[in-house]
N, C-alpha and C positions, 0 to 999 in steps of 0.2 A: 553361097550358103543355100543351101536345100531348104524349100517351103516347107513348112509341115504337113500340107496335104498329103506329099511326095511323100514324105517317111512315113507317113501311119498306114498299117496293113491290119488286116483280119483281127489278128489279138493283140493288138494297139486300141482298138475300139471295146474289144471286149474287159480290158486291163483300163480304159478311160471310165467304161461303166459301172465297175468296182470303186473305183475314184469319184463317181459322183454320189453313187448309191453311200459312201464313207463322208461325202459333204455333209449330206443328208441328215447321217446320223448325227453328225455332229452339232448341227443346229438342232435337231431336236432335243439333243440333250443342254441345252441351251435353254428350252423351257423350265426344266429341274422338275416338270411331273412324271411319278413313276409311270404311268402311261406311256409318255413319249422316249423316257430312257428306254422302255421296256422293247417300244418300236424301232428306236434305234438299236439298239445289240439284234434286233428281228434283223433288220438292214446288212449288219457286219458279219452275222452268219451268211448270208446273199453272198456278198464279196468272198468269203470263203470259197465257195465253187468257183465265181469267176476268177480267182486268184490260180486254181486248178487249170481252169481251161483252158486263160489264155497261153500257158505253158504248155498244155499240149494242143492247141492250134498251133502253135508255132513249131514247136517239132513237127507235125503233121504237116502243113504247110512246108516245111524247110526255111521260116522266115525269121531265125534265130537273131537277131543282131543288136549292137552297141544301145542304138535308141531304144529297144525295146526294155532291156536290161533295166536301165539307168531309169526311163517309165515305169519300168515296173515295182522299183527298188522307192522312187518316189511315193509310188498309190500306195506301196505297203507298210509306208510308215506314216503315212494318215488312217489307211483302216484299220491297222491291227497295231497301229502305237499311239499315236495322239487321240481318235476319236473315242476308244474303249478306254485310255484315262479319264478323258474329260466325263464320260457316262456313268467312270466308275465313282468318281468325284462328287457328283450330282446324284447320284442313289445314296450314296453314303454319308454325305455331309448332315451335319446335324446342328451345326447354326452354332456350336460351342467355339472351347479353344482348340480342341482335338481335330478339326477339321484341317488346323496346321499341319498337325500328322497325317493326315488320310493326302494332302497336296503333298507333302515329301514323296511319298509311299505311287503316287500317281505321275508325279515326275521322276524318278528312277524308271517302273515300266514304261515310260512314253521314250524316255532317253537309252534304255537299253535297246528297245527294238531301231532308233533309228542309229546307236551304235554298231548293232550289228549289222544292217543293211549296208553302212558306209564302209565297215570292213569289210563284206562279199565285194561289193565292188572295186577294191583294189585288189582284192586275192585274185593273181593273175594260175596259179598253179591248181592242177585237176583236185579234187576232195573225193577222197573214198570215203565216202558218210556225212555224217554232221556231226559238226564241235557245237556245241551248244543246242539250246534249244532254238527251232525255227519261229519264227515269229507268226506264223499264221497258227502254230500248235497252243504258243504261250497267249495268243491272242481267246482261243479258242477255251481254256484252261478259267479264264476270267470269265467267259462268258458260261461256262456252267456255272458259275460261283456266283454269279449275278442268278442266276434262272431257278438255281437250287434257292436260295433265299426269297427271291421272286414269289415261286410258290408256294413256299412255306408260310410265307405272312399273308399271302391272299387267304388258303385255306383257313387260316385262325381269323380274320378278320378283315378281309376284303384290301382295295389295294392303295388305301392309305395306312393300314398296320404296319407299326415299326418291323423292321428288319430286326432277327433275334440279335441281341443286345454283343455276344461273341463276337459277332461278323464284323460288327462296328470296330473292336478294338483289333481281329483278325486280319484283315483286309489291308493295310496298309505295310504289315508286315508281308502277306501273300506279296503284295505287289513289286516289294524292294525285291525282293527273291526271287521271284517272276523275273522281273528285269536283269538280275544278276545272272539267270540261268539264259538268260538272250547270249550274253557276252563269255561267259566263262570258257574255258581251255578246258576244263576239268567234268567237262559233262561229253562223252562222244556216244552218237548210236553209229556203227556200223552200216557199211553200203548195202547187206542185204538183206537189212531189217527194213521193213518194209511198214514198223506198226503206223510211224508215223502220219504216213497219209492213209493205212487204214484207217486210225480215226482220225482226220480231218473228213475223208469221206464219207464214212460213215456218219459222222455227228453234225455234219454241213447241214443235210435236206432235214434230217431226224427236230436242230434245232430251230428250226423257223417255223418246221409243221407246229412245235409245240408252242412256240412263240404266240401263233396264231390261236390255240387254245387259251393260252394265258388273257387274250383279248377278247375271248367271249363268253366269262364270267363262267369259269368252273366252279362245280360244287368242290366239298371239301375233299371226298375221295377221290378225285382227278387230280386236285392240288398237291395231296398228298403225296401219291403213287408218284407226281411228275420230279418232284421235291425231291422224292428218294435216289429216282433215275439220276439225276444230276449232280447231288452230292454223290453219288456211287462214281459218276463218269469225274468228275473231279478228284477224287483220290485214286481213284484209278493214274488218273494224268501224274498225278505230284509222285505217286508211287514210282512210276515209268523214269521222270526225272530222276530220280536219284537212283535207279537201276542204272541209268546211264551213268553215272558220278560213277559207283561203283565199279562197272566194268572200263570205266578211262581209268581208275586207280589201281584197278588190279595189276598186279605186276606179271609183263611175260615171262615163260616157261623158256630160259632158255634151250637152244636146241643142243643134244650129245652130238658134236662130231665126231666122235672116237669108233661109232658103226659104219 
């Protein structure tokens, strides 16, 4: 049996750092103050680029292989499946009975993303695109949804203000569906749409810069403008979902062979 020294290369470490930076958060959300949720999702935006990288250090590299896969397919369902449950659990709870629904709603998302990861890892056959949605996108999808509310209640009343009252019974429903768009057949984007990791890239650096403002007491027109940004970038996402649905549902044109 090979040490593990021996098998970890370049973006094995960079894919371990992701992995920790996701411990991280998840113990902070383990305090349940909006503060440290707020700092953990800061953390799982982090992982977001290194989820990026170590993918292309390893192309680059030429260091593609089994263990890094099966490592990587592990990290990604701590930072972008269990840990953004658990953060989402703990912003949203509310000490009621409904908190039963918001834990349903938070175990569908945690279990679709490590559903889907279990399936890549047996899909032995090449993929032109993506069936479903990726887990670093639906991961991402939550964390405006957390940042648009986020700022929303800072601005009205700093950062023990309730989260608006919608979101509380919203969220649980986002979340089943979230999860269901991990798994589903019936959502495909195409090999040479590209939007996907546009915004992942895009929204990666963008949400931790803002992260970082949420943590040094914006006035209320930061909060605002920021609030807007992210519900925008949030239906933008949910939109793009269901473009996908549509174009797997659409039926092909069969071809005339009769020219």
């Amino acid at each position: 049996m090979t040490s593990i020294p021996k098998l970890l290369k370049l973006k094995d470490y960079i894919t371990l750092t992701g992995t920790t930076l996701g411990i991280i958060a998840l113990i902070l959300g383990c305090f349940g103050t909006r503060y440290y949720i707020s700092f953990g999702f800061f953390l799982i935006t982090i992982t977001l680029g290194t989820d990026l990288a170590d993918g292309y250090i390893a192309r680059l590299t030429n260091t593609v292989n089994r263990f890094g896969i099966e490592l990587d397919s592990l990290s990604d369902s701590l930072t972008f499946g269990i840990a953004p449950a658990v953060l989402i659990f703990q912003a949203f709870r509310t000490g009621g009975i409904y908190d039963y629904v918001i834990i349903i709603g938070c175990i569908s998302f945690a279990l679709g993303a490590l559903l889907r990861l279990a399936r890549f890892n047996i899909t032995t056959e090449e993929q032109s695109g993506y069936t479903g949605v990726p887990t670093p996108l639906s991961c991402l999808t939550i964390i405006v949804f957390f940042y648009g509310n986020y700022f929303l209640s800072y601005g009205l009343g700093g950062i023990t203000h309730p989260f608006p009252e919608i979101s509380y019974y919203l969220i649980p429903i986002i979340m089943i569906f979230i999860g269901w768009f991990n798994i589903t057949t019936h959502i495909k984007f195409g090999e040479k749409s590209k939007h996907i990791y546009i915004a992942v890239i895009i929204l990666s650096p963008v949400a931790p810069i803002i992260g970082i403002i949420g943590l040094m007491d914006p006035n209320f027109g930061i909060s605002l403008g920021i609030c807007i940004f992210f519900f925008a970038c949030f239906f933008v996402l949910i939109f793009y979902f269901v473009i996908g649905f549509f174009l797997k549902s659409k039926p092909k044109k069969k071809v005339d062979d009769s020219s």
